[in-house]
N, C-alpha and C positions, 0 to 999 in steps of 0.2 A: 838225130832229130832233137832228143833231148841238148844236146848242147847246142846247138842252133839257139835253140831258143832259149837258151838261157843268158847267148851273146847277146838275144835281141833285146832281152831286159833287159842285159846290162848295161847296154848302149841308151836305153829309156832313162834310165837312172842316169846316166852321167847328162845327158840331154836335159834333165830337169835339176840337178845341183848347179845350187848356186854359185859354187867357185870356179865355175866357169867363162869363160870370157862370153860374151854377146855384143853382138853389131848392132847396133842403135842409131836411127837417123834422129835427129830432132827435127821437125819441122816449124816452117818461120809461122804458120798457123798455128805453132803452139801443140801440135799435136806431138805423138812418139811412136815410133816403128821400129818394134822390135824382131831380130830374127839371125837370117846369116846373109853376109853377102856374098855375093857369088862372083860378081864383075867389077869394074869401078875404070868408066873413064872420063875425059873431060866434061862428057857432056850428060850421063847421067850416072846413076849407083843400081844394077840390078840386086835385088834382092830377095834371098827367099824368108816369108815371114808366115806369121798367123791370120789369114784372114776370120777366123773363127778360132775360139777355143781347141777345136777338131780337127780344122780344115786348114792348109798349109796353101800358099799360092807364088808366086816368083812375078816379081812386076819392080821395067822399070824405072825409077824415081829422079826427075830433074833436077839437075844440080840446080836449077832457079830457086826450086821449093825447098831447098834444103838449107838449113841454119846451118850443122852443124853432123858430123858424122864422128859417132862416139862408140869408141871399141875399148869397151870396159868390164869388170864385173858385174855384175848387179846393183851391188853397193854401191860402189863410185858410183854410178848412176843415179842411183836412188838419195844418195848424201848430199847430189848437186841442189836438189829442192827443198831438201831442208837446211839448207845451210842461209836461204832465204830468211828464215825464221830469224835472223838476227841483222842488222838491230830490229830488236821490235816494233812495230805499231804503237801510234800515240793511244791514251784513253784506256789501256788494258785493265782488266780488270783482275783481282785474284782467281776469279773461279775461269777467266779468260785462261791464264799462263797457266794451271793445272789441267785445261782440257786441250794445248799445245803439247803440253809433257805428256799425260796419259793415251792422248788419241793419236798423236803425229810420232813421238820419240821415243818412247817405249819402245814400240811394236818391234820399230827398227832396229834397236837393241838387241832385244831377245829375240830377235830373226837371223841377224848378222853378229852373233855374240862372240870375242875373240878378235875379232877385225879394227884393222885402225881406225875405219870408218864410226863403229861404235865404240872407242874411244873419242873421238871426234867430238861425237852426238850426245855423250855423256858430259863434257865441257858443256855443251848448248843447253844442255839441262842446268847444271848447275848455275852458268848465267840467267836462266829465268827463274830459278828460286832463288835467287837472288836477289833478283828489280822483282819476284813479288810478294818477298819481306817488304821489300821499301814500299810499295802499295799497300801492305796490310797494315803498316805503321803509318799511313796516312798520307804516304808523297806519292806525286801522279808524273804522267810522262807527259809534257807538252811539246809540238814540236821540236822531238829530238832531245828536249833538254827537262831533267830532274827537278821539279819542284818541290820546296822543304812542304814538309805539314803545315807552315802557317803560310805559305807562300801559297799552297792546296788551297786554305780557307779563302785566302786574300782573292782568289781567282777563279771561284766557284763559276761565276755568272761569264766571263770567261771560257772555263771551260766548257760548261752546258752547251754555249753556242758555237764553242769550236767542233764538238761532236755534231750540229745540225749541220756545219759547213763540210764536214768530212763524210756523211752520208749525203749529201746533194750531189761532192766529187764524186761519188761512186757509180748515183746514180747519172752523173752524165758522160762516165767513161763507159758505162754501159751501153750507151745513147738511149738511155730512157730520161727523153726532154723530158715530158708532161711529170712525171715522177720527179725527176730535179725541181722542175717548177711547185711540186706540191710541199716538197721538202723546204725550198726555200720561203715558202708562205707558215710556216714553220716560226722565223724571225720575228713575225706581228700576229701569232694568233697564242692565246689572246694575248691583248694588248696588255703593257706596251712590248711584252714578251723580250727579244733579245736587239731590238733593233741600235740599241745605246752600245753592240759588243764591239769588240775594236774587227772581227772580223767579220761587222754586218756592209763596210764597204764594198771586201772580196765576194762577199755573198751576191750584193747588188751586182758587181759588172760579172759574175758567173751566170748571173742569172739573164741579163741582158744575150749572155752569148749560148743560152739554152734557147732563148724563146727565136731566136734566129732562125736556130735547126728547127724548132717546134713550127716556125711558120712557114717553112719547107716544105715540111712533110704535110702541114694543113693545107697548103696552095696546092701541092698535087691529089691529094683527096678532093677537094674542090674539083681539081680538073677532073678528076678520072671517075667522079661519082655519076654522071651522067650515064657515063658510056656503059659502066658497070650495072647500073641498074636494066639498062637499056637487054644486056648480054642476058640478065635474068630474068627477064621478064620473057626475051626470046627462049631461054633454057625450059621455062617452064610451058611454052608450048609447043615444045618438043615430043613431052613425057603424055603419057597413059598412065591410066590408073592399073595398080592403086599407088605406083610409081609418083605421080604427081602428087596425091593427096598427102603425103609423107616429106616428098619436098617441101609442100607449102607449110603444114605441123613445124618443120623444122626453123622456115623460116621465121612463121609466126614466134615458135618456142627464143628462137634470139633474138628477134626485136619484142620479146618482154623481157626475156632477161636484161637488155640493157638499160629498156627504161627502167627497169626495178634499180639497176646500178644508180642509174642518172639522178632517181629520184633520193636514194640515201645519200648522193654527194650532195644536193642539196640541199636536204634537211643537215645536214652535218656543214651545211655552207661554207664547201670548197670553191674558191676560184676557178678552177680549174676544172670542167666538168668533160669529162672524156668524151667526144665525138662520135659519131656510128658513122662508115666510111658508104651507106644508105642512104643517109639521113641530111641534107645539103644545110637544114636548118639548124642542126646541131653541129657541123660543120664552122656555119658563119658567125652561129653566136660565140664558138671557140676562138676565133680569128677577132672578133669584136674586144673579148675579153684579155685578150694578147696586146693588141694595140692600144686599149687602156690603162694596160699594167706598165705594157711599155714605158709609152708617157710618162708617166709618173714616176720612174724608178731613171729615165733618160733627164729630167728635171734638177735632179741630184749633182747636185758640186762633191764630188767621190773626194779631193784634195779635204777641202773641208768638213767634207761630213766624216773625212779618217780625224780631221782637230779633237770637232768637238766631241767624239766615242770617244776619245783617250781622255776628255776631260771629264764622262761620265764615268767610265770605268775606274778612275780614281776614285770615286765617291763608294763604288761599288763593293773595291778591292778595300778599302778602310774599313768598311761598314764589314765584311767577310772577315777578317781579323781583329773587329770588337773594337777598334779603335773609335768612340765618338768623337774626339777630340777634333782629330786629323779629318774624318770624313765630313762634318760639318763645316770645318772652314775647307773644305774642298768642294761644297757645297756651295757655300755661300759665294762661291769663285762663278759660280756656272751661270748661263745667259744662255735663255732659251726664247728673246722675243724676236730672234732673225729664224727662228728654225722652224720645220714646218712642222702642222698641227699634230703629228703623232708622235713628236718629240715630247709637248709637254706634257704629255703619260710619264714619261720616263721622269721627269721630277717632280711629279707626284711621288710616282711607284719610288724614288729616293727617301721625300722626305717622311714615310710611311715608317720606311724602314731604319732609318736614322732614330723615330722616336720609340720604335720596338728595341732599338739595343740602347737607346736611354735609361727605357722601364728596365731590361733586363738588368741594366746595369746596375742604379738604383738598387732593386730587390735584392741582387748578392749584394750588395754593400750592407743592406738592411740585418741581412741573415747572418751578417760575419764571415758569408764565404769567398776563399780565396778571386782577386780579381785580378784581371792583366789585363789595362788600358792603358791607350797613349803609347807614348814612346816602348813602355817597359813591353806592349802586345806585341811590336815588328822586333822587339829583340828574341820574344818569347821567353821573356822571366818573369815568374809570378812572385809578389810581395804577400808573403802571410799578413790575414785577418783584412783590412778596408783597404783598397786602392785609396792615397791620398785626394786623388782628384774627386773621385763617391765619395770620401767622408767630406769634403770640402762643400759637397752637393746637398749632400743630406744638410749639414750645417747649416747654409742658405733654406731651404723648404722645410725643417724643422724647427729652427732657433725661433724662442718662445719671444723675445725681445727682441724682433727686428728693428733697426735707426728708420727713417721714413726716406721711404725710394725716392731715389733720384733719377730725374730725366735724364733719358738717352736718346739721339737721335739716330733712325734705324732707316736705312736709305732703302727704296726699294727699286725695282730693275727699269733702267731708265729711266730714274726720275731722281731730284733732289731729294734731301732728305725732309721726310714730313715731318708731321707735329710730335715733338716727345712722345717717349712710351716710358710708361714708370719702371723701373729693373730694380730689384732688392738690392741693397745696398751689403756689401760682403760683412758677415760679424767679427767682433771685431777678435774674437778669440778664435777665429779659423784662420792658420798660418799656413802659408803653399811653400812646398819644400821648391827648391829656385829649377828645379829639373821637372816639376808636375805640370800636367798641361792645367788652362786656364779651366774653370767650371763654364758648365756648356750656357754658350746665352739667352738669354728670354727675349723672346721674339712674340708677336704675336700672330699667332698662325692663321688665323681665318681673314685676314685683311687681304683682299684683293689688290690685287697691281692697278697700279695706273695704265690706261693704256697713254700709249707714244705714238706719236704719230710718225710714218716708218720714212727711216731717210734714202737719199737717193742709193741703189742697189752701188750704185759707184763707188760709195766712201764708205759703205759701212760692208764688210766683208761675210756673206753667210755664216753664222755658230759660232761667229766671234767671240769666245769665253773672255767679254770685258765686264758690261755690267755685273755686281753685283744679284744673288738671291739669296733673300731671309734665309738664314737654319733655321729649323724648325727648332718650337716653344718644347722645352719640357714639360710634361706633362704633370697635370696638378696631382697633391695628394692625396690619394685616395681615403687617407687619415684624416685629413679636413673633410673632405666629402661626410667621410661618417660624425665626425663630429656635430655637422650642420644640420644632420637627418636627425639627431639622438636631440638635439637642443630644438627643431623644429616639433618632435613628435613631445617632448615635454612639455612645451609652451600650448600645445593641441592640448595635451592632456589636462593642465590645469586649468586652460579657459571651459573645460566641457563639467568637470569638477564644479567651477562656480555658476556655471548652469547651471547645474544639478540642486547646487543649495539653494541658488534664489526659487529657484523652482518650487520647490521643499516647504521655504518662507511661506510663499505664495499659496497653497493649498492649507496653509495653518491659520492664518490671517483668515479666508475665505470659512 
């Protein structure tokens, strides 16, 4: 008796170690069947597996449904899914690739320890501490391909929106349209948000072939809301209380929850306000706001609106690497009077930031501390004490003896060039070494554009980066500013002084 049962354990124990072989079906659903097989012909695999943790069952399984029939260890098994893990995913992040290591490739390790497999898996480790040194040092993964730390900076705005377009994929390999659709409203909220990235074109025709499905699934709700309502209205006079009164609670209880939903989408004014498949009016205002969006996004020259993004994201990727130099005459390149109204956000939101890495620049220059612009920032070498081109800068808006400016004439976007603008004239004891970019130009910024009267759609091609736009003005010194205030509140003070004495006079005399 005793040795009986001591076979049976010991048959337990070898039935649950690992170095055991196991029959494995993979399924094309993605599922795993694990167990023993018992049969195998053309036409199916019977097998006996787990239907439960407890419970054993023998069923069996279509060679239709089956991907793949795998008689392995445990490991081999197990090392096929994490062998996925490489190459990586774009956008990872350090604390990403440490909770791949800690959560995924450990375990596996110290489960299968000795085995080739965890050798294997210990390479895949050290591959991702690897790439996430180079992450922690400032380089990112983009499409497959390692960007340097300035190449990172240059392409910030870039990536930001590559990451919006890579959760929308997700969500419409999911087939959650409405969720793709809210992801891609993402691009323009708020404005001008990412709509200038080179990947807001693939976003547009993604998003075209979301709201297709999305109005699939809206046209048979439409159909089927009728009948649906119809079935529940019969359902509930079916019931007896208290049976009914609990139905109806229920129902009530979900149609407030949704409009409580409905109502925070639109205080947060989402586009996309989720339907009640009840509700036929919340139905067609969904359908309404599809066929609007449509429109407007089917409007789009996708060839052209990839042009001109490449011609913003220049300006963008400059300004991201501190270069004023380059991002202002890639600036002054750009033409935004063929483009449509939520473009010229986008050159605003440039020349905004154009004059924030002016002032910045300026200010280290002021302070003596190290700068890298122009040329020497896309090599990434820093010159000790003033960038040539800031001391050239400061030069011009400091020099006590300016010569008297000279007109220049500053052309603005489609149109001739108008009347002079006065520009300081360079001092004459500031010398540009022959490799320094030029000192950024004066322009004056609040001067509105001419309008153009628009030519035929024929000749002039949408986002056509031809015209000319102003770089923006540097910004005045804030040292003058103060000078102005300290000389205004003098000149206060002593006319209030000779009040005071004639004042004085005048009660003596009296």
């Amino acid at each position: 008796m005793k040795s009986s049962r001591f076979r049976i354990a010991f048959l337990a124990l070898l039935c649950s170690s690992p170095f055991l072989h196991a029959d494995i079906l993979l399924m094309k659903d993605g599922s795993k069947v694990e167990g023993t097989i018992l049969n195998e012909s053309p036409a199916a695999v019977r097998m006996r597996y787990r239907l439960t943790p407890t419970i054993w069952d023998e069923k069996d399984f279509p060679r239709t449904d089956i991907q793949q029939v795998v008689k392995q260890t445990p490991e081999e098994v197990e090392v096929v899914e994490l062998r996925k893990v490489l190459p990586t995913a774009d956008l990872l992040t350090a604390d990403k690739y440490e909770q791949l290591i800690q959560n995924r490739l450990r375990p596996f390790i110290n489960k299968y320890k000795g085995t080739k497999e965890a050798t294997e898996v210990e390479g895949i480790i050290a591959t991702l501490q690897e790439e996430k040194s180079k992450v922690a040092n400032g380089q990112i993964k983009l499409e497959g391909r390692w960007l340097s730390e300035m190449e990172t900076k240059g392409e910030k705005f870039n990536i930001e929106a590559f990451g919006i377009l890579t959760e929308m994929r997700d969500k419409a390999a999911e087939k959650d349209w409405l969720g793709a659709l809210r992801k891609f409203d993402e691009f323009s909220t708020p404005r001008p948000g990412y709509i200038a990235s080179t990947y807001y074109p693939a976003a547009v025709s993604l998003a075209l072939d979301c709201m297709t499905e999305y109005e699939k699934n809206l046209t048979k709700m439409a159909s089927d809301q009728p009948q649906i309502v119809a079935q529940r209205q019969e359902g509930l006079k079916k019931q007896t209380e208290p049976d009914l009164s609990r139905t109806k609670a229920g129902i009530d209880q979900e149609v407030a929850k949704w409009k409580a939903q409905s109502e925070v989408e639109r205080r947060n004014r989402l586009r996309w306000i989720a339907p009640y498949k009840y509700d036929m009016a919340s139905i067609l205002a969904a359908q309404k706001a599809l066929i609007t969006e449509r429109a407007r996004l089917e409007a789009y020259d996708l060839a052209a609106l990839k042009t001109q993004n490449e011609a913003f994201v220049e300006v963008y990727r400059k300004i991201g690497q501190g270069d004023y130099t380059a991002g202002s005459a890639a600036y002054s390149r750009l033409n935004t009077t063929a483009a449509p109204t939520e473009f010229r956000d986008v050159a605003n939101d440039l020349r905004n930031r154009l004059m924030r890495l002016y002032t910045e620049i300026v200010q280290k220059g002021s302070t003596g501390t190290t700068v890298t612009s122009g040329s020497s920032a896309i090599g990434g070498t820093a010159a000790t004490g003033i960038d040539p081109r800031v001391a050239s800068i400061l030069a011009e808006n400091k020099a006590a003896t300016a010569p008297a400016p000279v007109a220049q004439a500053v052309a603005m976007p489609g149109t001739a060039a108008t009347a002079a603008t006065p520009v300081a004239a360079q001092p004459a004891t500031a010398v540009r070494p022959a490799t320094a970019p030029v000192a950024a130009p004066v322009v004056q910024p609040q001067r509105p554009a001419v309008p153009v009267a628009a030519a035929p759609v024929a000749q002039q091609p949408a986002y056509a980066p031809v015209a000319q736009m102003p770089p923006p003005a540097p910004p005045a010194e804030e040292s003058n500013l103060q000078t102005y205030i300290i000389i205004g509140m003098g000149v206060l003070l002593v006319l209030l002084g000779v009040a005071f004495l004639q004042q004085k006079k005048k009660q003596v005399a009296e």
